[in-house]
C-alpha positions in Angstrom: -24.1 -10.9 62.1 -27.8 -11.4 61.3 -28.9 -13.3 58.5 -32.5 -12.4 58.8 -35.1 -10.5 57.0 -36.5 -7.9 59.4 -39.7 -8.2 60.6 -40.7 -4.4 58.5 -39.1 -6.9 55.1 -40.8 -9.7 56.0 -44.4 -7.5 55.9 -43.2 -6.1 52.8 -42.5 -9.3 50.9 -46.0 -10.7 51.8 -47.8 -7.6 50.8 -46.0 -7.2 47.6 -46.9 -11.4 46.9 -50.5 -10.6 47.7 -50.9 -7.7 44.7 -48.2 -9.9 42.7 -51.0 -13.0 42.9 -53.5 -10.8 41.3 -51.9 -10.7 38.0 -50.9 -14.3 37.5 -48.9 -16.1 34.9 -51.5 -15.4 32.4 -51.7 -12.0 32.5 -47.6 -12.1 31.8 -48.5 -14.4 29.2 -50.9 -12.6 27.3 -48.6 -8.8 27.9 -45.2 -11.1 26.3 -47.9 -12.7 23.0 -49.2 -8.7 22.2 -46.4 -7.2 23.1 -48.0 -4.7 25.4 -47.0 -2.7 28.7 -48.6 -3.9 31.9 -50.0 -0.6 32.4 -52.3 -2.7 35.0 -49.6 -3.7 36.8 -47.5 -0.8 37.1 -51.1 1.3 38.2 -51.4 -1.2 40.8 -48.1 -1.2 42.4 -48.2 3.2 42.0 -51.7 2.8 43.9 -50.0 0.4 47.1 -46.5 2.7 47.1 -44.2 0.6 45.9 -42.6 2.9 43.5 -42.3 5.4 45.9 -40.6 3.3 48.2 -37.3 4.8 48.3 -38.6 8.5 48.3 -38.3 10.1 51.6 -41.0 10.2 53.6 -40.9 14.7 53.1 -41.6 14.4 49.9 -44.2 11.9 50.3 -42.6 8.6 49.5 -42.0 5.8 52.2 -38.6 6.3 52.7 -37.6 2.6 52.8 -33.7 1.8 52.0 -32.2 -0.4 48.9 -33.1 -3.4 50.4 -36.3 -3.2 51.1 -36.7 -2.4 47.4 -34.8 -5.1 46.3 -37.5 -7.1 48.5 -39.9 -5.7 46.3 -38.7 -6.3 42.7 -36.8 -10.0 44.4 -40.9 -10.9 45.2 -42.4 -9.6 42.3 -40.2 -11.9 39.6 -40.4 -14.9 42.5 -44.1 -14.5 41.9 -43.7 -15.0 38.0 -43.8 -11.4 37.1 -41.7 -9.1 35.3 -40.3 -6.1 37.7 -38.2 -4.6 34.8 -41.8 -2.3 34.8 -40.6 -0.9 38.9 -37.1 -1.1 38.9 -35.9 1.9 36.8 -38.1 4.4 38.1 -36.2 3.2 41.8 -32.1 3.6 40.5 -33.1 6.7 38.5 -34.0 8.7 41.6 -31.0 7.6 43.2 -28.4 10.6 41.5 -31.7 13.1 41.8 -31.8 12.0 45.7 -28.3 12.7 46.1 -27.5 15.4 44.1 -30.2 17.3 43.1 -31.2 20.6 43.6 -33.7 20.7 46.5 -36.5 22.4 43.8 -36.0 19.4 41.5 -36.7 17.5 44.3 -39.9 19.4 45.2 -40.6 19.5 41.9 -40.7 16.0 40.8 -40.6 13.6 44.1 -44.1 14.2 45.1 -45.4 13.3 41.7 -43.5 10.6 41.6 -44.8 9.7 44.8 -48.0 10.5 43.8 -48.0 8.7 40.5 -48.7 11.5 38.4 -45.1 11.8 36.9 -42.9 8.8 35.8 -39.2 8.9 35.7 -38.4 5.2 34.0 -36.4 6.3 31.3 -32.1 6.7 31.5 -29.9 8.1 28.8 -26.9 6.4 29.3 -25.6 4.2 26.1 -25.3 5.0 22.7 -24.8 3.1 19.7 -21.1 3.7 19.2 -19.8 3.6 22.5 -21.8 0.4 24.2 -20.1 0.0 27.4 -17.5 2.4 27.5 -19.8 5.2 28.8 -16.7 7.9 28.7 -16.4 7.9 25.4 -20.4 8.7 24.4 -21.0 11.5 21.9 -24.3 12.9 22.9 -23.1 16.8 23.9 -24.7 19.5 25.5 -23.5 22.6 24.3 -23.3 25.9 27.0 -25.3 28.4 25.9 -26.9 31.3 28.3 -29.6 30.0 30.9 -28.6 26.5 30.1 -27.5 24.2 27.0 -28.5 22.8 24.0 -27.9 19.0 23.5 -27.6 16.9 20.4 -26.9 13.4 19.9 -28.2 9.8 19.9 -29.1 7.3 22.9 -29.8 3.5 22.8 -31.5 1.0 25.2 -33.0 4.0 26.7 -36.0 1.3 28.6 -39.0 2.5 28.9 -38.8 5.9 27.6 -42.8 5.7 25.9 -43.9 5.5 29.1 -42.1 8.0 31.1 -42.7 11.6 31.3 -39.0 12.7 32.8 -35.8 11.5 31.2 -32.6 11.5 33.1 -29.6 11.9 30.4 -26.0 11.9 30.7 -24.3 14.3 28.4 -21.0 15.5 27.6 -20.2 18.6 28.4 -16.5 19.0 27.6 -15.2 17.6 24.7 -13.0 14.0 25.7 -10.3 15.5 24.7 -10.4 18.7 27.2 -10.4 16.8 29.7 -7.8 16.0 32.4 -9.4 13.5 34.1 -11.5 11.1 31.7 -14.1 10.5 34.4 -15.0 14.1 34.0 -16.9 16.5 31.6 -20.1 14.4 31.5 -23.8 16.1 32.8 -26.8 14.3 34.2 -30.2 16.7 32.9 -33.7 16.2 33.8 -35.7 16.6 30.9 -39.0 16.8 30.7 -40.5 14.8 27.4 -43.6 16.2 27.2 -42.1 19.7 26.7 -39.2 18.8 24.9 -41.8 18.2 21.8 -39.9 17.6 18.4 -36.3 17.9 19.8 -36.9 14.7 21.3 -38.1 11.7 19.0 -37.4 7.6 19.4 -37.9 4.6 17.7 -39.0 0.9 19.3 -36.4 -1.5 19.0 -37.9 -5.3 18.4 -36.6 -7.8 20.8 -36.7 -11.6 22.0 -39.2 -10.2 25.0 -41.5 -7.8 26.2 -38.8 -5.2 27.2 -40.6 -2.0 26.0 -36.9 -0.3 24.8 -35.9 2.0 22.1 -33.4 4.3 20.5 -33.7 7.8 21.3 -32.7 11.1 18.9 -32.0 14.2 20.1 -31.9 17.7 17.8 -31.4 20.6 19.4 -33.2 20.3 22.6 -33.0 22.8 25.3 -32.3 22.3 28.8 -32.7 25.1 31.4 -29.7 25.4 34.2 -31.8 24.5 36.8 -32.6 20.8 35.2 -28.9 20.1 35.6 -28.4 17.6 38.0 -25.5 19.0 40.3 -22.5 20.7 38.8 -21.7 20.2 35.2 -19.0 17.7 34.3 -19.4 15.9 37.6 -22.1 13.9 36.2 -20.6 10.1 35.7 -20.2 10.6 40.1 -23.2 11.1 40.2 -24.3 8.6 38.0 -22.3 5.4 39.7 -24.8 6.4 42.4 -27.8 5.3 40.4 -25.6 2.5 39.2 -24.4 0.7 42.4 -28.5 1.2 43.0 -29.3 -0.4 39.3 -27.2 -3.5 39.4 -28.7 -4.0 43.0 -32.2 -4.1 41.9 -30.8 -6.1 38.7 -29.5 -8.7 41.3 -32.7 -8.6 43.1 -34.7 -9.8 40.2 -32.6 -12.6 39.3 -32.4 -13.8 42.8 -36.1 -13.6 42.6 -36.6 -15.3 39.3 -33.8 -17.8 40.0 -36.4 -18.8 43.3 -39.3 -19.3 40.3 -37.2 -21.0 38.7 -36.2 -23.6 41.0 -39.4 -23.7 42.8 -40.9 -24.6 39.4 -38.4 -27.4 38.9 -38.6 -29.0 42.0 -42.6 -29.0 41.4 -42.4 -30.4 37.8 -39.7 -33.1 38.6 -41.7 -34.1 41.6 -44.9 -34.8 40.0 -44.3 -35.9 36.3 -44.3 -39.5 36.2 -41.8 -41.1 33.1 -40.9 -45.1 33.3 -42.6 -45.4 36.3 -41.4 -43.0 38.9 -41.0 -39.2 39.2 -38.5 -37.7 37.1 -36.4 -35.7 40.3 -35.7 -39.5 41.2 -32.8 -39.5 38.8 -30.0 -37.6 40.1 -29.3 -36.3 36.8 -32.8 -34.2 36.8 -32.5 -33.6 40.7 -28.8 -32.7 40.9 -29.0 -30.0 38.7 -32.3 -27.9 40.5 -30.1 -28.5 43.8 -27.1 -26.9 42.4 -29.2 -23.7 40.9 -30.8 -23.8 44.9 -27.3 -23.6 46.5 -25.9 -20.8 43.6 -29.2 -18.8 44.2 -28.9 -18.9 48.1 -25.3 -17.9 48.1 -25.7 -15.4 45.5 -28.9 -13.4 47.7 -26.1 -13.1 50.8 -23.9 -11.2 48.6 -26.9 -9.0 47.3 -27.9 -8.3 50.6 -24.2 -7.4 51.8 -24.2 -5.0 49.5 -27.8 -3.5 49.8 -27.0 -3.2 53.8 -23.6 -1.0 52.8 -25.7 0.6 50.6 -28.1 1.7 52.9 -25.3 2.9 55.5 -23.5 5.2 53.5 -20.5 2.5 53.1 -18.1 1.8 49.6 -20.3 -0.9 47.8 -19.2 -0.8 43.9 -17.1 -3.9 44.7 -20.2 -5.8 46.5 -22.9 -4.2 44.1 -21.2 -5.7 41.3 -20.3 -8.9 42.4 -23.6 -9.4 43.5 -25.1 -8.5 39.9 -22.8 -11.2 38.6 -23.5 -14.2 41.1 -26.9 -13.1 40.9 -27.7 -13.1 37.2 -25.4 -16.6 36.7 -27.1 -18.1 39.6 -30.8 -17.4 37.6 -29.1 -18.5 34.9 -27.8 -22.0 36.1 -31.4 -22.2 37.4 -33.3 -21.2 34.0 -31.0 -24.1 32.7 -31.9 -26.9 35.0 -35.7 -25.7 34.5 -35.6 -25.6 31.1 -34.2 -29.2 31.1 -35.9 -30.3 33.9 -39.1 -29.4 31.5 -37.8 -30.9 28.3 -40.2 -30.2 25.2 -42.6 -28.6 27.6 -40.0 -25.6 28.6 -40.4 -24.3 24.9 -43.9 -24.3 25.0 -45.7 -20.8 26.1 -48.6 -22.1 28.7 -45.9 -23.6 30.7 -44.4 -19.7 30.9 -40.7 -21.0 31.5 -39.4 -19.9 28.0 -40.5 -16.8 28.7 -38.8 -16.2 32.4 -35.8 -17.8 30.3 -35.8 -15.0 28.3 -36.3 -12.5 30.5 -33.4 -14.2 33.0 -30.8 -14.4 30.4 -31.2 -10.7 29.6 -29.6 -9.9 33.1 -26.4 -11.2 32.0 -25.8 -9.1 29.5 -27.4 -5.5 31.2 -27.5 -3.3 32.6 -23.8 -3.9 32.4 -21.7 -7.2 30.8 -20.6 -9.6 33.1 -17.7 -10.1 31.5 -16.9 -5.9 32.5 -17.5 -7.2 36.1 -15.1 -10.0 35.9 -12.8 -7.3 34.4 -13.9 -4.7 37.2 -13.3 -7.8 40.0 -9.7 -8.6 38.8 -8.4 -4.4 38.8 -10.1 -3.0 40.9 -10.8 -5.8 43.9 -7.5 -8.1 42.7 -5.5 -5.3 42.0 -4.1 -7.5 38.6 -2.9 -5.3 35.4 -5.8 -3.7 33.8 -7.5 -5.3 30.7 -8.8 -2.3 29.1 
């Protein structure tokens, strides 16, 4: 049992600090005030390979495994910045590297690779269904050389700056089906050609998350942009999933090491009746709680991203570790938050914003509360909740 980084992670982490360093908290700061995409950024880490990290090395990518990436976007956010930017275009490719047709993969990797196409966008929730992903509405109807899909997507991340959109779709009615996991299709759609079929509108949140609702009227979807066989498509998508709430996990474990690292800082220097702040056990005890929670919660991510990477079971692990992750960020956005007092609110200090961005990962890419109710069937083996 090794609880090391390997010396290949260890390389990548400090490389991914150094290009992390050149867009400091300012440049955050000034993307979250005019609400803008860090097109900078993302050019920057396209040009060094990171987003190509998980695409095998034949179609030009690095062909590095889910930890590794979760290196990447864990450095990135402990570094200050946002790796929401990275992480979609890494899960996406997940149920295209599995189960794709080796000419989509031709087609598309070594762009991606390349950085001439972007694949950041997912089609997964809709308004009416939130997390109960079965029961979405969005159908693509058979017709001949491929189908014709209508419908409605929201939260789709992203999609303004993507050129491919993955979408799940049904394609058998609920009802028809035997088996409710079935009758839903993954399609790769191409949003430049999809032209009018295809149109979305930004949705306006608490931070600089670039997501929006998507339409969809009559757009057609050649055969071979199926992904895999049709109604097989929620399979394929837990692959992307298990991938998602890894990367998910990574980010919080990275932003809970900001956070504490910022904490520990502030409390050790600011000076109120005449000694440090972290002297008081009430300021300290809280930053080394958030350490310990933040510690533990990284073994369970990396459990997870090693059976991952083997070929081994890992919804269990993958979403336990998206829950101990995002609390553990949490606990440790609190104690910062505190720790700063008036000054946490305030912009310059940049800790209401990774507040922001922290508490989002409680709530997606799935509900932690859906965990806890995953954990207790499925792991527990208790009466199911729903």
């Amino acid at each position: 049992m090794d609880f090391d980084y390997s010396p290949t992670q260890q390389e990548i982490r400090e490389a991914v600090a150094q290009l992390a360093r050149r867009f400091p908290d300012s440049y955050w700061r000034a993307c979250e005030h005019d609400k803008s995409y860090p097109q900078a950024f993302v050019d920057a880490m396209n040009e060094a390979g990171w987003l190509a990290a998980l695409i095998p090395d034949d179609y030009g990518g690095s062909g590095l495994g889910l930890l590794d990436a979760c290196v990447i976007l864990e450095e990135i956010n402990r570094q200050g910045g946002n790796s929401a930017v990275c992480h979609a275009q890494m899960y996406t490719m997940a149920s295209v590297l599995q189960h794709g047709s080796e000419a989509q993969k031709q087609a598309i990797l070594p762009k991606i690779a390349r950085g001439e196409l972007r694949l950041q966008a997912f089609g997964v929730t809709e308004p009416d269904a939130g997390s109960n992903t079965l029961r979405i509405k969005t159908f693509a109807k058979k017709v001949p050389g491929g189908y014709v899909i209508n419908g409605q997507k929201i939260w789709t991340s992203r999609y303004l700056q993507s050129d491919m959109y993955l979408l799940l779709a049904r394609t058998t009615p609920y009802e028809d089906v035997k088996n409710k996991t079935e009758g839903l299709s993954l399609f790769l759609v191409d949003i430049r050609k999809a032209g009018k079929s295809l149109h979305s509108r930004p949705i306006d949140t608490m931070l600089n998350h670039h997501t929006n609702e998507v339409f969809i009227e009559n757009l057609e979807v050649a055969d071979e942009w199926r992904v895999g066989e049709e109604g097989r498509g929620f399979r394929y998508l837990l692959d992307s999933l298990n991938a998602e709430r890894l990367l998910v996990s990574s980010e919080s474990v990275g932003d809970g090491k900001w956070f504490v690292d910022k904490a520990r800082t502030y409390a050790s220097e600011r000076v109120v009746f005449d000694r440090p702040i972290g002297a008081n056990q009430g300021v300290a005890f809280p930053i080394a709680k958030a350490h310990m929670a933040v510690s533990a919660a990284e073994l369970m991510r990396n459990k997870a991203a090693t059976l991952f990477d083997a070929g081994k079971p890992c919804g269990a692990e993958a979403n336990m570790a998206k829950y101990l992750c995002s609390e553990a960020s949490w606990e440790a956005a609190e104690a910062a938050m505190t720790t700063f007092g008036g000054f946490g609110v305030a912009t310059e200090y940049d800790i209401e914003r990774k507040w922001k961005e922290t508490r989002l990962f409680r709530t997606a890419p799935i509900s932690n509360n859906l965990v806890l109710a995953y954990v207790a069937q499925h792991v527990l083996e208790m009466p199911r909740s729903y």
